[in-house]
C-alpha positions, -999 to 999 in steps of 0.1 A, spaced: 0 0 0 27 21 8 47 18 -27 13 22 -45 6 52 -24 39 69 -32 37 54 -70 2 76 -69 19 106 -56 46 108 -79 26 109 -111 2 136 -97 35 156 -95 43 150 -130 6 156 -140 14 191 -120 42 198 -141 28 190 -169 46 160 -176 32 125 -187 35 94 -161 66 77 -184 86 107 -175 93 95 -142 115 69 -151 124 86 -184 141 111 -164 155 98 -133 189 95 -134 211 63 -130 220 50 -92 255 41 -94 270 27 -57 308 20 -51 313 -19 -57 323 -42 -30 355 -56 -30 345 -83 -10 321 -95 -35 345 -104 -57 356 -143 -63 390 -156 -51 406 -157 -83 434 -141 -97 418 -106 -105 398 -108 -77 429 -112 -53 449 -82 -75 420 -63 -71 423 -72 -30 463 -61 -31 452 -27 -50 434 -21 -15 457 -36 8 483 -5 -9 458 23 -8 447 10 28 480 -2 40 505 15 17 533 17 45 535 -19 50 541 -30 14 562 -1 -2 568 19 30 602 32 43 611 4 66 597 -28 48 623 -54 51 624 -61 10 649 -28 3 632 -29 -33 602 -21 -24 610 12 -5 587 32 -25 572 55 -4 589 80 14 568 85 45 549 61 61 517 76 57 488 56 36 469 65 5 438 64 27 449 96 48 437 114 23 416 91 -4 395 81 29 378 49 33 398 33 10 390 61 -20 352 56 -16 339 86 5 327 115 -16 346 149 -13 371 128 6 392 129 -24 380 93 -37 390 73 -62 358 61 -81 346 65 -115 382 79 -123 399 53 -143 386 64 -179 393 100 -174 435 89 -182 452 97 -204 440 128 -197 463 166 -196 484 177 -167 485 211 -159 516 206 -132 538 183 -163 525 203 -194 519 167 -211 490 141 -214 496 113 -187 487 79 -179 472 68 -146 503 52 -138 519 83 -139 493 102 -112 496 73 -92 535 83 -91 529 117 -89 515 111 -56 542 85 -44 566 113 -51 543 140 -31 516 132 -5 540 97 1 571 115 -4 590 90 -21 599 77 -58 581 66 -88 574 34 -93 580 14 -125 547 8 -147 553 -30 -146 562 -32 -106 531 -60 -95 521 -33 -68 515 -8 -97 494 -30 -115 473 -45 -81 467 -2 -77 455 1 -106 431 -29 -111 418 -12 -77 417 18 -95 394 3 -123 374 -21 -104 360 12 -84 346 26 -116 328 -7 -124 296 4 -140 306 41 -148 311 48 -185 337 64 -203 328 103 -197 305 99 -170 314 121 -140 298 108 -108 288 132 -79 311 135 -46 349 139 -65 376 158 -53 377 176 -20 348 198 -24 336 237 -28 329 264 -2 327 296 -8 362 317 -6 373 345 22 377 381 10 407 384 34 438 359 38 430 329 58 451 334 87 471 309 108 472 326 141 435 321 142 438 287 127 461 276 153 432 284 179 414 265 161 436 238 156 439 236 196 404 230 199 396 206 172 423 189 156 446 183 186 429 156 202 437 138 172 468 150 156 488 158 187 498 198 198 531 192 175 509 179 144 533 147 144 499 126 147 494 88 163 517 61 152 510 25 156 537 15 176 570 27 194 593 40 189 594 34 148 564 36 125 565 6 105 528 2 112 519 31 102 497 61 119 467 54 138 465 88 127 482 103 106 506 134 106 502 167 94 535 180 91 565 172 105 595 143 82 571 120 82 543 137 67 536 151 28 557 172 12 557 210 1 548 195 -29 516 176 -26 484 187 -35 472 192 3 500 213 4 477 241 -10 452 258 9 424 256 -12 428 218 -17 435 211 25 404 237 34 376 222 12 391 183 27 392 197 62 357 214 63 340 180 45 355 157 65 374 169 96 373 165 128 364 127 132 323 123 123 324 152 98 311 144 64 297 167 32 261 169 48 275 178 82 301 194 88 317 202 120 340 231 116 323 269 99 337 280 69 358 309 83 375 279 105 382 259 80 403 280 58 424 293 85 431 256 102 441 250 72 466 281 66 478 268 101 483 234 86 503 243 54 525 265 75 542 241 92 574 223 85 576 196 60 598 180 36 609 197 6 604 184 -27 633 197 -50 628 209 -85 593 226 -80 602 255 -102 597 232 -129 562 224 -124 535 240 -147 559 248 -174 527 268 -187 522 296 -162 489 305 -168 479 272 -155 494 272 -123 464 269 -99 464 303 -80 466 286 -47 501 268 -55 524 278 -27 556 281 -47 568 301 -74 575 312 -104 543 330 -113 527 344 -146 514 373 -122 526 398 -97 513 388 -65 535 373 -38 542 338 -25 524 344 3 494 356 -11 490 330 -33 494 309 -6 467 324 18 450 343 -1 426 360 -11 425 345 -45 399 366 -69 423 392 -72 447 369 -88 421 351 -106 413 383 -119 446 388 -132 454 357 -147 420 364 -168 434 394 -179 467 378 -189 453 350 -211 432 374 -225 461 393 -238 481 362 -249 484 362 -280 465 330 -302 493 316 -318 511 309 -284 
């Protein structure tokens, strides 16, 4: 009686609108879920598809620093993919991984070239893991990416699903400012991440199990080079997701807070990546948020750091507007 009742409603609603009863399911738009890797049979895929988790999930115990196989010292830190592609790369505006496979080849801004998805998989071993690349044909490469595709089972080629990336809030006029963030940080994120930032680690006194949780600066942590590394990236993550219970429907911290917890964040110390002048060899791509020069624009390091961005968007419109066509 219920369904019938509900069934009832819905085509009155159309008949409202002016629409006939097919429309309803002309019109409503495909459920896609995340698949379930434990679904999967025990054969060979579905065991490389299990070892593409057991890296994002786990990612210090099989390529970490202090794995016992010297080979496999991939990653720099022993942080795990999940840090920051939470719940294993499945929680919208937690950064996930779904649905994401058939966007490579696709361009990067930050090498000036199409690249494969082997190649952002490395680009993140050699950032947020702080490490080195790995080679395309290394079994832990291809067990990633079968992970990688097996979590945009069902999605087709050009399909965007809801819920990717970090997020969208709406930006301060001012600079986000980390004296206030570090208030904030007291209050919220300390409990957690420790009063140094140096996070939880599994055991004493190494980290070869990893972080309970994870730090946020410190050696261990990402480098100056990773994408949370730039505030507009780390603010949107934070204010979706942080503290613990937070998600996109309700979140804990106000916008004002987020941006400057994260300007604390970013300020700290962390490893350096060398050679970051020679990312965006185009300029007028370089997302106006990246810490780190050179620039296409006059504004300073800092403020494109902090903030406030629209007056540097506003420039770089101007710029591209004035290149000429043949460049």
């Amino acid at each position: 009686m219920g369904r019938r009742f509900q069934n009832c409603l819905a085509i009155a609603m159309l008949a409202c609108l002016g629409l006939p009863a097919h429309a309803q399911t002309r019109t409503a738009p495909p459920v896609w879920t995340v698949p379930e890797v434990g679904a999967l049979p025990n054969d060979a895929h579905g065991q490389l598809v299990r070892r593409g988790r057991d890296l994002i999930t786990a990612t210090y115990a099989h390529i970490g620093p202090q794995v016992t196989d010297i080979s496999k010292r991939y990653a720099g830190n022993n942080l795990a993919c999940s840090n920051c592609h939470l719940s294993a790369g499945t929680k919208k505006f937690a950064i996930p991984l779904f649905g994401l496979y058939w966007d490579f080849p696709q361009y990067s801004a930050r090498q000036g070239k199409d690249i494969s998805i082997e190649d952002r998989i490395n680009s993140c071993m050699a950032r947020s893991m702080n490490g080195k690349p790995m080679p395309v044909d290394l079994p832990e490469m291809q067990a990633m990416v079968a992970y990688l595709r097996f979590l945009t089972t069902g999605v087709p080629p050009g399909r965007e699903l809801p819920g990717l990336g970090a997020g969208k809030m709406p930006e301060l006029k001012r600079a986000a400012d980390p004296a206030r963030g570090k208030a904030v940080y007291a209050r919220a994120c300390s409990a957690c991440h420790g009063p140094d930032g140096r996070g939880i680690p599994r055991t004493h006194p190494i980290t070869d199990l990893g972080y309970m949780i994870p730090p946020l600066w410190g050696p261990d942590s990402f480098n100056n080079g990773a994408g949370m590394a730039r505030l507009i990236t780390a603010a949107n993550f934070i204010h979706f997701n942080m503290p613990h219970g937070a998600d996109y429907l309700n979140p804990q911290l106000s916008v004002m807070q987020a941006w400057d917890v994260a300007a604390y964040m970013i300020s700290q110390p962390r490893p350096a990546k060398p050679n970051l002048d020679r990312d965006f060899p185009a300029l007028l791509e370089k997302p106006v948020d990246t810490p780190y020069g050179p620039y296409a624009d006059k504004f300073s390091e800092r403020q494109h750091k902090y903030g406030p961005f629209a007056p540097i968007r506003n420039a770089i419109k101007k710029l591209k507007a004035q290149k000429p066509q043949s460049q």
